[in-house]
C-alpha positions as CSV (number, residue, x, y, z in Angstrom):
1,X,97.9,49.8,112.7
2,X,94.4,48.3,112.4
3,X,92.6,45.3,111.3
4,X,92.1,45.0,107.3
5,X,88.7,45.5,106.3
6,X,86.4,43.3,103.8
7,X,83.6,42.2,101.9
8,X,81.3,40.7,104.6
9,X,82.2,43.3,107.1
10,X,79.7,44.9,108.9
11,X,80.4,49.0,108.7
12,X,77.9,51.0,109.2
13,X,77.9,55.3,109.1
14,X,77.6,56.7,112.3
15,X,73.5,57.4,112.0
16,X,72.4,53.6,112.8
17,X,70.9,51.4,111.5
18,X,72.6,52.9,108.4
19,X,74.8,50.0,106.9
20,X,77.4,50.2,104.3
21,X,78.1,47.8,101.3
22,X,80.9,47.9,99.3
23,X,80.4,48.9,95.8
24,X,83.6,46.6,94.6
25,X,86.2,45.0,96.2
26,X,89.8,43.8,95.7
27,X,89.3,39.7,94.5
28,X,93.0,39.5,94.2
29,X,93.9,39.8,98.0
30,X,91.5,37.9,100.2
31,X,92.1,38.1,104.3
32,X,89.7,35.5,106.2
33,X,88.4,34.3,102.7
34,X,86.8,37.1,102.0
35,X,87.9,40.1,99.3
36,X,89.9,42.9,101.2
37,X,88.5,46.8,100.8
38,X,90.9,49.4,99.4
39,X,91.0,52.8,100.0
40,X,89.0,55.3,97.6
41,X,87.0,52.3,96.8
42,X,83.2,53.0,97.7
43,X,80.7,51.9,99.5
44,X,76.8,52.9,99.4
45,X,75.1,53.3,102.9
46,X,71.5,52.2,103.1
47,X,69.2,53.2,106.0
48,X,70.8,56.4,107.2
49,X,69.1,57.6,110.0
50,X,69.7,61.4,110.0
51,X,67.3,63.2,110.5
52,X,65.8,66.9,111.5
53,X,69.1,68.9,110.5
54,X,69.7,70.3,107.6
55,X,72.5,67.3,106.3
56,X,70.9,64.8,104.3
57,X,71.8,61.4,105.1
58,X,74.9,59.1,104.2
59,X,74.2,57.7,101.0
60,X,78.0,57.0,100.1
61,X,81.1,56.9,101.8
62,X,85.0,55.6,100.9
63,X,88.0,55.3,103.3
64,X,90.4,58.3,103.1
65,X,93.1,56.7,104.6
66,X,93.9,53.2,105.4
67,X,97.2,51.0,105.9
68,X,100.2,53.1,104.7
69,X,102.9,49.7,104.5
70,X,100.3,47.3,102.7
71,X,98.6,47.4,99.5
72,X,96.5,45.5,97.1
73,X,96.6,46.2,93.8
74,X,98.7,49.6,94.3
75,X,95.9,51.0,96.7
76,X,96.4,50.9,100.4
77,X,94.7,48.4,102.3
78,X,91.7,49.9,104.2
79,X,91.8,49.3,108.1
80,X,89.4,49.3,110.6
81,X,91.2,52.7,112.4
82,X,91.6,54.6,109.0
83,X,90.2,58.2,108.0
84,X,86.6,57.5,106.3
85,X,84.8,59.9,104.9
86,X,80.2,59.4,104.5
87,X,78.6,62.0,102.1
88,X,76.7,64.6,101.5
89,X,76.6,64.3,105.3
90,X,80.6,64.3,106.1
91,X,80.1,61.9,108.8
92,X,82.4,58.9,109.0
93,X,82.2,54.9,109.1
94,X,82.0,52.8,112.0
95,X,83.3,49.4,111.1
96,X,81.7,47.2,113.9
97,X,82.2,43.2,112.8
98,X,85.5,42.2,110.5
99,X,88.1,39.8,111.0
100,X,90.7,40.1,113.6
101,X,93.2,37.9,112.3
102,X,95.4,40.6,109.7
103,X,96.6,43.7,110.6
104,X,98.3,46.1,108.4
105,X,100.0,49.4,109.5
């Protein structure tokens, strides 16, 4: 169970201050107002801070897995305590501001 992620979150990769913006959205479920996020959709990370190992940094990243009763448009919801997945580096998200009024499980 976990709090539905959207557009207007703030997730970031787990390299701060690298943020992650959702590349699209689903328009036809909104939580708070705001678009919800569906697994294997993308996001592209901006700012990655890795550095001196031989990874380079996040540049893109998607949620693996996310709610497993609720969808939105056939995909699974993506909640804030799902699988996430940041590449090349194979780090994962960090959602950090998102509503906390919907959960899905």
């Amino acid at each position: 169970m976990g709090f539905i992620l959207h557009d207007g979150a703030t997730v970031a990769c787990q390299h701060p201050p690298g943020l992650a913006q959702p590349d699209q959205t689903d328009t036809r479920v909104t939580v708070s107002g705001q678009a919800v996020m569906t697994v294997s959709r993308t996001y592209t990370v901006n700012g990655c801070a890795l550095n001196g190992t031989s990874s380079p940094p996040c540049t893109k990243a998607s949620w693996l897995q996310g709610a497993q009763r609720v969808k939105a448009s056939g995909l699974a919801v993506a909640i804030d305590s799902g699988e996430s997945l940041c590449t090349p580096s194979n780090g994962t998200l960090d959602p950090q501001v998102f509503q906390q009024r919907v959960t899905a499980s």
